[in-house]
C-alpha positions as a printed NumPy array, in Angstrom:
array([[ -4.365, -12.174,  -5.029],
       [ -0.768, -11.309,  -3.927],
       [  1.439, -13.32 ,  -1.445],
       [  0.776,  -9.918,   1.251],
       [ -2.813, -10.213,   0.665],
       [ -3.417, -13.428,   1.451],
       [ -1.487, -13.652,   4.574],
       [ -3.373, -10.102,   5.942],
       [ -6.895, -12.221,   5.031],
       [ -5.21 , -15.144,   7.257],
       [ -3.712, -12.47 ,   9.897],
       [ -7.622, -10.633,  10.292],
       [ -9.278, -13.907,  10.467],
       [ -7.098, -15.317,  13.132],
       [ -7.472, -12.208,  14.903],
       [-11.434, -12.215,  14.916],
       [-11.183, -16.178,  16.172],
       [ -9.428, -14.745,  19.035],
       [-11.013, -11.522,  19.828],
       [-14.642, -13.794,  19.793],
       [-12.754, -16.174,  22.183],
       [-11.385, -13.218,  24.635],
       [-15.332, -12.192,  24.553],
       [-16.885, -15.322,  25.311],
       [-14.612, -15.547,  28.196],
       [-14.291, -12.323,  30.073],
       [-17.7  , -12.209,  32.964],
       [-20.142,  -8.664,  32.74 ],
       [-19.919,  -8.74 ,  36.853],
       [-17.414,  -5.767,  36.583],
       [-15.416,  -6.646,  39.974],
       [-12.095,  -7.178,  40.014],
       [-10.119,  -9.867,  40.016],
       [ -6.786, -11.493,  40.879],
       [ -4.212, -11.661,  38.099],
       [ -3.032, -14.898,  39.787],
       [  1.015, -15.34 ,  40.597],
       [  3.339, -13.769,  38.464],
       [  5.43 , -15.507,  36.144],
       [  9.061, -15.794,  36.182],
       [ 10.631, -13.965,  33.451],
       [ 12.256, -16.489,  31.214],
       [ 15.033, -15.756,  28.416],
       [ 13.953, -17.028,  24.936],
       [ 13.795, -20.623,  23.929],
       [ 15.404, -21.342,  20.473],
       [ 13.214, -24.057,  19.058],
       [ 14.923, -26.767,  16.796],
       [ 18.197, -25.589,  16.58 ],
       [ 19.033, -28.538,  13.694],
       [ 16.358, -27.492,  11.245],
       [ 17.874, -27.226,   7.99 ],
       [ 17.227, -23.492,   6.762],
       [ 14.72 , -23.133,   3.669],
       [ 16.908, -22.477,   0.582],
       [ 14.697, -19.914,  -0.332],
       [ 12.321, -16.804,   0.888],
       [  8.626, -16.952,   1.335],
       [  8.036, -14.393,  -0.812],
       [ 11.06 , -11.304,  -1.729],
       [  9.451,  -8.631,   0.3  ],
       [ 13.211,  -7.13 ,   0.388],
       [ 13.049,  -6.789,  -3.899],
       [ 12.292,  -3.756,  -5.514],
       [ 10.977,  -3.129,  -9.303],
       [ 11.583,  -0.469, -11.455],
       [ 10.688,   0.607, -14.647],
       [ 11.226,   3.388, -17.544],
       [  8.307,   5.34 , -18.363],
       [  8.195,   5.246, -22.103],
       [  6.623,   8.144, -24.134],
       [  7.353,  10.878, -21.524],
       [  9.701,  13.232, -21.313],
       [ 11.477,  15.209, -18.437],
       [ 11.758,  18.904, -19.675],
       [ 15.698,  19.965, -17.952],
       [ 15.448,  17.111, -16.01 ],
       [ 12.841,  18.58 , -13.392],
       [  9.886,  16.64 , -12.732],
       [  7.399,  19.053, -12.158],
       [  7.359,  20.048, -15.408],
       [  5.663,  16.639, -16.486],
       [  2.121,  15.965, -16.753],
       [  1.032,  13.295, -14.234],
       [ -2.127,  12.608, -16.997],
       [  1.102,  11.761, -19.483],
       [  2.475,   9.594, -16.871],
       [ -0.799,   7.424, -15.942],
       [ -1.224,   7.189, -19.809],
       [  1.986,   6.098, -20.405],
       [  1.182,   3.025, -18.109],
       [ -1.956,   1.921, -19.455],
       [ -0.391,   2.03 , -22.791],
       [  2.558,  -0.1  , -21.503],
       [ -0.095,  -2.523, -19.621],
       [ -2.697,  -3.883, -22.192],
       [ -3.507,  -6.721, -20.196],
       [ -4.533,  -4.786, -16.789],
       [ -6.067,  -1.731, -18.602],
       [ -7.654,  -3.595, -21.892],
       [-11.059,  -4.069, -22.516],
       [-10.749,  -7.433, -20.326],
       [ -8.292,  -6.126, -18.141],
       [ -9.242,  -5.829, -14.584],
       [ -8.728,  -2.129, -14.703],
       [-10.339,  -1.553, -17.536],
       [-12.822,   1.161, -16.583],
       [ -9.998,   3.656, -15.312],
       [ -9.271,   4.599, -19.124],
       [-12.51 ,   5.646, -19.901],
       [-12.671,   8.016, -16.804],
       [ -8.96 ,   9.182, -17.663],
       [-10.723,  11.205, -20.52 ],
       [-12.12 ,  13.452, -17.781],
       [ -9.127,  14.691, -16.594],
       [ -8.987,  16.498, -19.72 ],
       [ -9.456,  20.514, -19.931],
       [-13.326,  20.69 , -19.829],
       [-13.702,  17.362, -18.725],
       [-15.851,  16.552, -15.218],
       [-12.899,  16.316, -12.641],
       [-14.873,  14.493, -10.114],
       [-15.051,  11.945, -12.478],
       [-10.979,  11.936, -13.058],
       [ -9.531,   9.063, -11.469],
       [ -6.026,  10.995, -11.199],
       [ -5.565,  12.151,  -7.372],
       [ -3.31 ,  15.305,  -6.598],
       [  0.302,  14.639,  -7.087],
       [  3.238,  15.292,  -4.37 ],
       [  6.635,  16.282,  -4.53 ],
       [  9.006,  15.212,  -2.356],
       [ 12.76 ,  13.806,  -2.522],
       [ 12.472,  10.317,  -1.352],
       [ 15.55 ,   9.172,  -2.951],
       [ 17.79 ,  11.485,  -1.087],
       [ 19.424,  12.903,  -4.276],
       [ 18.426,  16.01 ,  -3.611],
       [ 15.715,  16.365,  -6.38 ],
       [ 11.871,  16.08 ,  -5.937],
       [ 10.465,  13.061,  -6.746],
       [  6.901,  12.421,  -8.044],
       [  4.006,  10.522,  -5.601],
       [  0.814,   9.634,  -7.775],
       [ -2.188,   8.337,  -7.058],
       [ -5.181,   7.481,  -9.093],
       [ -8.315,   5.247,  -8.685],
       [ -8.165,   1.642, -10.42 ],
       [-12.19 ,   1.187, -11.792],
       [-14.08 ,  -0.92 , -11.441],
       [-12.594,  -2.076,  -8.407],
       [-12.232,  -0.383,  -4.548],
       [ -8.472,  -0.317,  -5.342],
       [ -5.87 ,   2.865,  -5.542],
       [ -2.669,   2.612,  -7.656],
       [  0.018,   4.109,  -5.344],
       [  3.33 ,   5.463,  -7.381],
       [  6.562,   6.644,  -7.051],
       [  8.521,   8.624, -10.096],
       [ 12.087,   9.752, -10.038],
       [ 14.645,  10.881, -12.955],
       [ 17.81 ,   8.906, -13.909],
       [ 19.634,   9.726, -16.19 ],
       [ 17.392,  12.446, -18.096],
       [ 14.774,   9.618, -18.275],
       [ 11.218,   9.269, -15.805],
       [ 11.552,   5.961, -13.658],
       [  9.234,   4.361, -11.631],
       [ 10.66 ,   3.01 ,  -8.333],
       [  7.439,   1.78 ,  -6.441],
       [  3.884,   0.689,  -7.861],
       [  0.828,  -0.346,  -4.87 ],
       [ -2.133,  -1.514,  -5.844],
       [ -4.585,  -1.854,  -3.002],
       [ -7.407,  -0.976,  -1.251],
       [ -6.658,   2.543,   0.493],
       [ -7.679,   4.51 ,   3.692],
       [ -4.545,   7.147,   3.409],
       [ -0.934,   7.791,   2.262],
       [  1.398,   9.471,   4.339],
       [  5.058,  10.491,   3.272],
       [  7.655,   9.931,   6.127],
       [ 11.228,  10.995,   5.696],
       [ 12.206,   8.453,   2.691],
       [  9.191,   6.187,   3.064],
       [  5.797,   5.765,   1.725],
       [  3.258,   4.56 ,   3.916],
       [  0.087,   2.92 ,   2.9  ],
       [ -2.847,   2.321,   5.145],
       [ -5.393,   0.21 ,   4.309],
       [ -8.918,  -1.106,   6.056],
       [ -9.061,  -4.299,   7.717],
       [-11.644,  -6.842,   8.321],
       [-12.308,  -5.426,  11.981],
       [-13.801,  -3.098,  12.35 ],
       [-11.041,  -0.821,  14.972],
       [ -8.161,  -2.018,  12.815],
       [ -6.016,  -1.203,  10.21 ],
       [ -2.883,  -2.023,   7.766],
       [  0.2  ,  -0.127,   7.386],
       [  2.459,  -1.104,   4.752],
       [  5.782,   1.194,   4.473],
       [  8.29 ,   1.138,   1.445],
       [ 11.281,   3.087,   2.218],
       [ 13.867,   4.029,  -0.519],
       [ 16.85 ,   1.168,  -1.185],
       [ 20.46 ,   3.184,  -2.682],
       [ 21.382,   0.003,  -3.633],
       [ 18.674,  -1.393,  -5.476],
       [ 17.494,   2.427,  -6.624],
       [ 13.9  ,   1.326,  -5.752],
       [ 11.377,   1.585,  -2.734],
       [ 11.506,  -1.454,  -1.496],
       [  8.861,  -3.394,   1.291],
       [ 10.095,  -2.765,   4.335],
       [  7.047,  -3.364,   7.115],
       [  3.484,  -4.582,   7.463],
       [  1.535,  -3.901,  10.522],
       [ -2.067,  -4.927,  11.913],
       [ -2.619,  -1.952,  14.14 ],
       [ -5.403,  -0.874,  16.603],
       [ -7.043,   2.859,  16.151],
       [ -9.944,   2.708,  17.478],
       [-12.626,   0.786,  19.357],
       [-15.184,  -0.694,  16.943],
       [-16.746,  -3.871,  16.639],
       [-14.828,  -6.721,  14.742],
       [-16.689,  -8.35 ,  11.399],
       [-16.724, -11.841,  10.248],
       [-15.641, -10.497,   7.009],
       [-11.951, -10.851,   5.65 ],
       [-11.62 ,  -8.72 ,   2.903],
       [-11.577,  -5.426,   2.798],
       [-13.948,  -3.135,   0.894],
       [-14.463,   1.11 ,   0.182],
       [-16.849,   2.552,  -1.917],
       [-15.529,   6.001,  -2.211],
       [-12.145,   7.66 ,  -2.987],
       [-10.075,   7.61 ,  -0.311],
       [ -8.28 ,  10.753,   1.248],
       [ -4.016,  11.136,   0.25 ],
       [ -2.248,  13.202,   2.456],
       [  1.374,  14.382,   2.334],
       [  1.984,  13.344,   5.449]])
C-alpha cells in the first residue's frame, strides 16, 4: 500500500470519528439556537519556533518518474499513429513481476487478448485513449487507461515523444470514479470510505523534471450520503474516463 494510500485510509477514518461525534451531538428539536459570542479574530500562532526541521520529506510527492517505452515505435514522431494495445503490451513485458503469473495484475494479460480484431471488446481491459498536449510543446500527448484484473484498480497513463522515442511521464494505479483533463493536469477521482465523499488527486506537468508530477490531494464533499465504517475503497465495475 503506497505512502498516499495509507494516509487517505487515516484521513476517511478520522473523518467518520468526527462526523459520528457531530451526530451524536446535534438535538432532533429543530429550533434554533444561539451561536453563543463571537470570537475575536486572532492572527496565527507559530508553534515551536526552535524545532529543528526534519532533514528529509515524508514522502517526495514533488518527484516525478519517467520511463522509455521499449518495443514501440513513433511513426514521424506523431503519436497517434501508435497503437495504445502496443503500448500496454510493451509494459507488461517490461513488468514481469506486476503482470506475471504471480503478479498482482496478472489477469489483465489474459483479457488484453480481447482487444484483438475479433476479440470480445467488453472484455478488453484497454479504455479509449485521449489526446491532448499536456506538456505544452505543442504536440498531443497520449492519456491511457486500462483496467488492472483481478483487482478494482485502473492504471492511469501519460505518453509523450522525446526525442523520436515514446516516454511515459505519469503512471496511477488506483481505484477510479473519473479522469478529467484540466489545462496541463490530470485529475484523478477516486471513492472514499463515506459515502458523500470523494478523492481528487491532480498531477500537473513539471518543465523541469519533464514529468507530471503530484501536485494536490483533496477529501471533497459531493453529495449528501451516509458515511460507512469502512476505510477502503471498493468498485466492481469499470469506471467512466472523461476528457474533461
Amino acid at each position: 500500500m503506497s505512502v498516499r494510500r495509507i494516509a487517505r485510509t487515516a484521513l476517511t477514518a478520522a473523518v467518520v470519528a468526527l462526523l459520528s461525534a457531530t451526530a451524536a451531538a446535534c438535538g432532533d428539536r429543530g429550533d434554533l439556537e444561539g451561536a453563543g459570542v463571537t470570537p475575536t479574530a486572532m492572527s496565527p500562532a507559530k508553534l515551536w519556533p526552535d524545532l529543528r526541521p526534519a532533514s528529509s520529506p515524508a514522502y517526495p510527492y514533488d518527484e516525478g518518474s519517467t520511463e522509455t517505452v521499449k518495443g514501440v515505435e513513433v511513426p514521424g514522431d506523431d503519436i497517434r499513429k501508435v497503437d495504445p494495445v502496443d503500448v500496454v503490451r510493451a509494459e507488461m513485458a517490461a513488468h514481469p513481476d506486476d503482470y506475471g503469473s504471480k503478479g498482482a495484475y496478472h489477469a489483465t494479460v489474459e483479457r488484453m487478448k480481447e482487444c484483438d480484431a475479433g476479440g470480445d471488446r467488453a472484455r478488453c481491459p484497454l479504455l479509449k485513449a485521449y489526446y491532448r498536449d499536456l506538456t505544452g510543446d505543442g504536440g498531443a500527448d497520449l492519456t491511457l487507461g486500462f483496467r488492472l484484473y483481478p483487482t478494482n484498480q485502473t492504471a492511469v497513463r501519460v505518453y509523450t515523444v522525446e526525442k523520436h522515442k515514446l516516454v511515459q511521464v505519469l503512471a496511477d494505479n488506483d481505484a477510479i470514479i473519473g479522469v478529467e483533463l484540466a489545462g496541463r493536469a490530470v485529475i484523478v477521482r477516486s471513492p472514499a470510505g463515506i459515502s458523500g465523499y470523494e478523492y481528487r488527486t491532480t498531477w500537473a506537468w513539471d518543465p523541469d523534471q519533464r514529468a507530471m508530477v503530484f501536485s494536490r490531494d483533496e477529501f471533497l464533499r459531493t453529495g449528501k450520503g451516509r458515511h460507512s465504517h469502512a476505510p477502503s475503497p471498493s468498485a466492481s465495475t469499470a469506471p467512466p474516463v472523461s476528457a474533461g
